[in-house]
PyMOL CGO cylinders between C-alpha atoms (Angstrom):
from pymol import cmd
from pymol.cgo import CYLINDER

trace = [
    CYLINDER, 19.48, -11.64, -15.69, 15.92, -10.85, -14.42, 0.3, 1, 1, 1, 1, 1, 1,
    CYLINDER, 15.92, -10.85, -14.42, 13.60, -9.70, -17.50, 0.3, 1, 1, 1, 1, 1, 1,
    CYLINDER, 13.60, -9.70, -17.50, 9.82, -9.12, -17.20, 0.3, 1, 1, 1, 1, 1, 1,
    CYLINDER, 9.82, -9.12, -17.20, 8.99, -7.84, -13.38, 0.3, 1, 1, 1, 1, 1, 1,
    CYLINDER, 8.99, -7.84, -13.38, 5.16, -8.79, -11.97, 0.3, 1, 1, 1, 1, 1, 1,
    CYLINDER, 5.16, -8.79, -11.97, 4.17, -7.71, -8.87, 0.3, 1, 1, 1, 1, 1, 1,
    CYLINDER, 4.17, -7.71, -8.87, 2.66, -11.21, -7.57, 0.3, 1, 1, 1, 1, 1, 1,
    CYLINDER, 2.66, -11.21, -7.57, -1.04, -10.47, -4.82, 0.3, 1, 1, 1, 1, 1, 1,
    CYLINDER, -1.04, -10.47, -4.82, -0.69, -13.21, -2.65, 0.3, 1, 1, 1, 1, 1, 1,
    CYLINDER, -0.69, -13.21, -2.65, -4.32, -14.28, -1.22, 0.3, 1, 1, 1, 1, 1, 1,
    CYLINDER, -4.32, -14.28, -1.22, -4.99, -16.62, 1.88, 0.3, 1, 1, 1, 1, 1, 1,
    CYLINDER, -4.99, -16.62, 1.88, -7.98, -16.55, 4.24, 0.3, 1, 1, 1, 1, 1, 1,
    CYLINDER, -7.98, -16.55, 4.24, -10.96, -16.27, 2.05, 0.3, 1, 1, 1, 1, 1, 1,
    CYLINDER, -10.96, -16.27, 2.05, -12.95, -18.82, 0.13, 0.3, 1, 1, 1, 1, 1, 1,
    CYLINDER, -12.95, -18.82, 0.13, -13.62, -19.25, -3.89, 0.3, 1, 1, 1, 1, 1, 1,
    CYLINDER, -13.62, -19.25, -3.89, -17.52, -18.58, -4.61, 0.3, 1, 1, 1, 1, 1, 1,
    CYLINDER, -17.52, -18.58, -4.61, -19.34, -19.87, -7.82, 0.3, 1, 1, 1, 1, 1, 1,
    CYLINDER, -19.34, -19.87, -7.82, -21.36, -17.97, -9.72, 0.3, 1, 1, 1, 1, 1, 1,
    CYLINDER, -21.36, -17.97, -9.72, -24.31, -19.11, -11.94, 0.3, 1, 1, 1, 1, 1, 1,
    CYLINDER, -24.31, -19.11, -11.94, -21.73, -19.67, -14.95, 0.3, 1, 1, 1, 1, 1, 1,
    CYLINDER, -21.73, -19.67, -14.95, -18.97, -21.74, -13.13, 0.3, 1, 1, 1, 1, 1, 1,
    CYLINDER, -18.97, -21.74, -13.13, -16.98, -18.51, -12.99, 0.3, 1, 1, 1, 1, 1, 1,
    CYLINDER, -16.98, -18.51, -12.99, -14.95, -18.28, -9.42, 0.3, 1, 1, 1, 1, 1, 1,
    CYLINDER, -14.95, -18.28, -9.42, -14.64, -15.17, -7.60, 0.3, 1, 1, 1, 1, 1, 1,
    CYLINDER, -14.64, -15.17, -7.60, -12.22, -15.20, -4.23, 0.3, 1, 1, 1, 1, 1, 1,
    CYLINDER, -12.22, -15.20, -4.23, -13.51, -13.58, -1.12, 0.3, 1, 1, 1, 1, 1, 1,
    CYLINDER, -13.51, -13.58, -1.12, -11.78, -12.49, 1.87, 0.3, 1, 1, 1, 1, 1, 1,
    CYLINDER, -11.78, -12.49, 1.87, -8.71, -13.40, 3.81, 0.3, 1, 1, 1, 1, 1, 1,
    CYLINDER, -8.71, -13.40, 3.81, -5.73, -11.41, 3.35, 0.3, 1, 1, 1, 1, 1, 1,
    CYLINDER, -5.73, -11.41, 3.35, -3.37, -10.37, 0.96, 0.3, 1, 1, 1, 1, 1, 1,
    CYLINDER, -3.37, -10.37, 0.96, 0.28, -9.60, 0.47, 0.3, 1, 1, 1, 1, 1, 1,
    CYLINDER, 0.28, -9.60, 0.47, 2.54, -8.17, -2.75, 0.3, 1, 1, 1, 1, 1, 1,
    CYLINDER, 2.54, -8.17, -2.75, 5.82, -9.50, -3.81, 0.3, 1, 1, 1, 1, 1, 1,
    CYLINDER, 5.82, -9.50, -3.81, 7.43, -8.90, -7.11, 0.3, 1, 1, 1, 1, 1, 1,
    CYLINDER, 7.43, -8.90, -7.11, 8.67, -12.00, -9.61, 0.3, 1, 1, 1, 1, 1, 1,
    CYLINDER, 8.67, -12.00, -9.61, 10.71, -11.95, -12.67, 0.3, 1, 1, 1, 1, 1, 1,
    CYLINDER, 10.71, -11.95, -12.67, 11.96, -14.42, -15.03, 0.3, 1, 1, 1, 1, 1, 1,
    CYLINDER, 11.96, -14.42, -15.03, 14.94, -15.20, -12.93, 0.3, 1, 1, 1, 1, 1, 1,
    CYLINDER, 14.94, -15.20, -12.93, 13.13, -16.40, -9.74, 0.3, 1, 1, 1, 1, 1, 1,
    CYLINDER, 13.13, -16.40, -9.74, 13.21, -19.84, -8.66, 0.3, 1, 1, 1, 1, 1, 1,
    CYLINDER, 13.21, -19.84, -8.66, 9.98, -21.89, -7.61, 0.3, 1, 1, 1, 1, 1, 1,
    CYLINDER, 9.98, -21.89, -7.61, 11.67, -22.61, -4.13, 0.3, 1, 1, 1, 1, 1, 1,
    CYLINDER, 11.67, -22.61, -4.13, 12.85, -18.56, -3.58, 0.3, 1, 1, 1, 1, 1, 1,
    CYLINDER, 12.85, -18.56, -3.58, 8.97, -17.72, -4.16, 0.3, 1, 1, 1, 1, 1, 1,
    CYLINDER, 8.97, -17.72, -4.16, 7.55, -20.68, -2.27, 0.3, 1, 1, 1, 1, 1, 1,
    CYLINDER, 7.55, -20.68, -2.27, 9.62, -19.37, 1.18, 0.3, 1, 1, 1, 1, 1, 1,
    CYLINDER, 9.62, -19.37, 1.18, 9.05, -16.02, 0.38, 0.3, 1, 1, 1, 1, 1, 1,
    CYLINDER, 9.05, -16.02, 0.38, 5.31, -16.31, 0.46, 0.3, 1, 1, 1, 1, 1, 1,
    CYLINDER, 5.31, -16.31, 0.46, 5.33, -19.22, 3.42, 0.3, 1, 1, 1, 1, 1, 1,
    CYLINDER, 5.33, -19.22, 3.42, 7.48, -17.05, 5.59, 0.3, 1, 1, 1, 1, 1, 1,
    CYLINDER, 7.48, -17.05, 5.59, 4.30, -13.33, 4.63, 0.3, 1, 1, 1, 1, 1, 1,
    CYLINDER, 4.30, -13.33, 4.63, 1.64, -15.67, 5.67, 0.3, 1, 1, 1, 1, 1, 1,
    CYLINDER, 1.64, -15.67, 5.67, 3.28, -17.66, 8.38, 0.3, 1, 1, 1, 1, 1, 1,
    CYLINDER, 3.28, -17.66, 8.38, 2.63, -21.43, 6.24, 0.3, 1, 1, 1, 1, 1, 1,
    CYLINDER, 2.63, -21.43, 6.24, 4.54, -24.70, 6.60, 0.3, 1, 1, 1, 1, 1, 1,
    CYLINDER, 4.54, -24.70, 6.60, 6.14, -24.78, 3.00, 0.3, 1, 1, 1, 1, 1, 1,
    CYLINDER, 6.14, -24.78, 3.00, 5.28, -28.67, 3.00, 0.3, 1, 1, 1, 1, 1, 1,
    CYLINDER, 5.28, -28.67, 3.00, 1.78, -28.48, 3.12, 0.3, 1, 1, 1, 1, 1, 1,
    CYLINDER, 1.78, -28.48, 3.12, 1.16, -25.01, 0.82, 0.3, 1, 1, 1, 1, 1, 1,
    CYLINDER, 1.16, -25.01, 0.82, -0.41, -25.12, -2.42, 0.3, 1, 1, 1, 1, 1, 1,
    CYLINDER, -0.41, -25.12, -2.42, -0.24, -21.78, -5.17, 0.3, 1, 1, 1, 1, 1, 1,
    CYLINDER, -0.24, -21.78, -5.17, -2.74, -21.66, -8.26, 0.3, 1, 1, 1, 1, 1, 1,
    CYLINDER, -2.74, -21.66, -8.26, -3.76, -18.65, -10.13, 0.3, 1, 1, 1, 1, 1, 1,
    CYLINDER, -3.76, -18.65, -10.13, -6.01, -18.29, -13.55, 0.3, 1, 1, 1, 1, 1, 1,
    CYLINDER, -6.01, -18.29, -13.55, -5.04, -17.61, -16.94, 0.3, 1, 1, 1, 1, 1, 1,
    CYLINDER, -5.04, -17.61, -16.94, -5.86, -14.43, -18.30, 0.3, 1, 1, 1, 1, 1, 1,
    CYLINDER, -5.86, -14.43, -18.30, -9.40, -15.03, -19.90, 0.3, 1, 1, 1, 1, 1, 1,
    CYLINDER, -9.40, -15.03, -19.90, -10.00, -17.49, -17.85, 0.3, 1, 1, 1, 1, 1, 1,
    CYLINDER, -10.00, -17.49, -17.85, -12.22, -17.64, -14.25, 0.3, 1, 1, 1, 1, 1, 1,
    CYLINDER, -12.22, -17.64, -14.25, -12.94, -21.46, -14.25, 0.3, 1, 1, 1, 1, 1, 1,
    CYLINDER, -12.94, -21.46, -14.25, -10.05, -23.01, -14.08, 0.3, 1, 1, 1, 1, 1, 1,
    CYLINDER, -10.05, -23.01, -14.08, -7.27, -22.56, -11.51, 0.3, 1, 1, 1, 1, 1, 1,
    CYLINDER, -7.27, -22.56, -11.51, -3.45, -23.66, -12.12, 0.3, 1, 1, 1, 1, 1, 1,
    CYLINDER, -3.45, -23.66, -12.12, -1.02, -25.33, -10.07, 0.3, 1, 1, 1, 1, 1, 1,
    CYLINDER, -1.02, -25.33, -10.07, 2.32, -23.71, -9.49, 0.3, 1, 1, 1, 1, 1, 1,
    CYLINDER, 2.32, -23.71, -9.49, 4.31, -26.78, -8.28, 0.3, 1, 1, 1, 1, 1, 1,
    CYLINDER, 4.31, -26.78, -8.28, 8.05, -26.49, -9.65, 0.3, 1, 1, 1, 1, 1, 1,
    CYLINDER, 8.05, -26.49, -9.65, 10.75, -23.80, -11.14, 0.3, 1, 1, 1, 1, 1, 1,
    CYLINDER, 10.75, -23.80, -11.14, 8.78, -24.66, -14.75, 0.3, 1, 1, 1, 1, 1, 1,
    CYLINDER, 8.78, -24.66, -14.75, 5.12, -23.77, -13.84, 0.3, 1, 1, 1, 1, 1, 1,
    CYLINDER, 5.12, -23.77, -13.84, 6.22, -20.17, -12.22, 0.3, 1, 1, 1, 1, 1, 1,
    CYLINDER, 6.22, -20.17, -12.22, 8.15, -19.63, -15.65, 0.3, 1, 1, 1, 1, 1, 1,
    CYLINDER, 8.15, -19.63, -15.65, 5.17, -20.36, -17.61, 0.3, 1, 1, 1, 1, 1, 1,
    CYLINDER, 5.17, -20.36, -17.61, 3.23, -18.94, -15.08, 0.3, 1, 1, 1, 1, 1, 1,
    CYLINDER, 3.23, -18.94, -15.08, 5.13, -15.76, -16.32, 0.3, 1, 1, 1, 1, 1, 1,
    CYLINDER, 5.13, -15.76, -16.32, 5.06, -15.90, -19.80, 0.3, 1, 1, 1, 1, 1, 1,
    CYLINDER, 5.06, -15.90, -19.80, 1.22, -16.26, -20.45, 0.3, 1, 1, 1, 1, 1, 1,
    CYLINDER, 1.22, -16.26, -20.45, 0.78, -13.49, -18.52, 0.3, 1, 1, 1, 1, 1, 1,
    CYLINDER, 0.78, -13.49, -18.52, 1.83, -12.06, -21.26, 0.3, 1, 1, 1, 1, 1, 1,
    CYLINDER, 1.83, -12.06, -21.26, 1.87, -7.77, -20.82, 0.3, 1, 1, 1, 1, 1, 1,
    CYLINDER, 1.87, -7.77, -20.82, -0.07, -8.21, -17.34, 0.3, 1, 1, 1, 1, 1, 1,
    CYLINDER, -0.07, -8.21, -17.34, 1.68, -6.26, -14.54, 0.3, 1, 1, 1, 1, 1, 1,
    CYLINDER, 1.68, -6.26, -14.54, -0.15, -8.27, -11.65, 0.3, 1, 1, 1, 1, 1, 1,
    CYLINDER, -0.15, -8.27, -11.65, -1.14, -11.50, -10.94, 0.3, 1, 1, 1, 1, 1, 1,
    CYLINDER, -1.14, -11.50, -10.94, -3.28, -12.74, -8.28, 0.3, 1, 1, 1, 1, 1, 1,
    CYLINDER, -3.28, -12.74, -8.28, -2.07, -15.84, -6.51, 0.3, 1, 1, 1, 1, 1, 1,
    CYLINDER, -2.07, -15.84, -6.51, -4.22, -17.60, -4.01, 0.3, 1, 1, 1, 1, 1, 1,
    CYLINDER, -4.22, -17.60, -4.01, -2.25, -20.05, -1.17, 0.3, 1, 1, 1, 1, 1, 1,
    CYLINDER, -2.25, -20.05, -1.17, -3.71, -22.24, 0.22, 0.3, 1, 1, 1, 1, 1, 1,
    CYLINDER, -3.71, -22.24, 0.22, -2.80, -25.07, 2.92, 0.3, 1, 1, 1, 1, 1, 1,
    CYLINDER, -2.80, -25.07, 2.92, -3.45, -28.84, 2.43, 0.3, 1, 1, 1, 1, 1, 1,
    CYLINDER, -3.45, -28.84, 2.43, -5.42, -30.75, 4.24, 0.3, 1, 1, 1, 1, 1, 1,
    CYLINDER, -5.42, -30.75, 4.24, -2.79, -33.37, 5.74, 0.3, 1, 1, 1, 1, 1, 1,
    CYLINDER, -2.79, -33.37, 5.74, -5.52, -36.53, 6.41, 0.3, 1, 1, 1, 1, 1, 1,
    CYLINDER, -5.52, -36.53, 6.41, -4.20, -38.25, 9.86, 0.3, 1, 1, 1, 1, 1, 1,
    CYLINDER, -4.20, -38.25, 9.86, -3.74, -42.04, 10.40, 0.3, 1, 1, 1, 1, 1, 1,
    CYLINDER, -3.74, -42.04, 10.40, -6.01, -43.40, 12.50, 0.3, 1, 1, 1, 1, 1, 1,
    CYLINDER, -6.01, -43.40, 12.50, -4.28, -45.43, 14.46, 0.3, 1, 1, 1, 1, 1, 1,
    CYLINDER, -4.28, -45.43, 14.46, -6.10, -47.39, 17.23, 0.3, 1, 1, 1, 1, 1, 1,
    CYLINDER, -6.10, -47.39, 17.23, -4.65, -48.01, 20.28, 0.3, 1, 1, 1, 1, 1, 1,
    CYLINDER, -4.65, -48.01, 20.28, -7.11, -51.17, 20.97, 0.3, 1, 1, 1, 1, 1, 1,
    CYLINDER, -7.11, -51.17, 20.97, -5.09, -54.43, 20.58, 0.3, 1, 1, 1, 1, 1, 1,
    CYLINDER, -5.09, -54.43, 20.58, -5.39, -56.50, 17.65, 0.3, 1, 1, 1, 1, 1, 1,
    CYLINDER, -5.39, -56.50, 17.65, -7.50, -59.29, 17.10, 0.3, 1, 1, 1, 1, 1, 1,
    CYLINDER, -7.50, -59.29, 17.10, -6.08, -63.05, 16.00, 0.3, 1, 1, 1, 1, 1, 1,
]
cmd.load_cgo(trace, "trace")
């Protein structure tokens, strides 16, 4: 039973700017629309939005701000955070999403023989 519909802007590309208060604007890259509900699961919308922008699900991160607020960006990691993700959204019929990729750090691994 799928309730309240957003349409979700999906962002990836640009870069987050700071302006003289600490409030951050997001600036280029490219976007892409999908719509949400209540009934989605965090998985379904994680592959939905790896497969628009071509991402390894592994190593994608989501966050998006709360209404009111342009400081602060919040994590959608599991089936929970994209429900409450939702709800304070409150009578919004957009959100903007921005996905990113993480930085995966590599081993260094020498190849020189160890010392005894």
């Amino acid at each position: 039973m799928a309730g309240k519909k957003i349409i979700a802007i999906c962002q990836s590309g640009g870069q987050f700017e700071t302006d003289k208060d600490g409030f951050l604007s997001y600036r280029g890259g490219d976007a892409h629309a999908i719509d949400i509900d209540e009934g989605m699961q965090f998985t379904d919308f994680k592959t939905e939005v790896a497969e628009m922008f071509n991402f390894s699900i592994s190593s994608m991160s989501m966050r998006y701000f709360l209404p009111g607020n342009k400081k602060t960006l919040i994590t959608i990691s599991n089936d929970k955070d994209l429900q409450r993700m939702i709800k304070f959204l409150g009578n919004s019929d957009t959100v903007d999403v921005y996905v990113t990729m993480e930085e995966v750090a590599a081993l260094e691994v020498s190849n020189m023989p160890a010392s005894r």
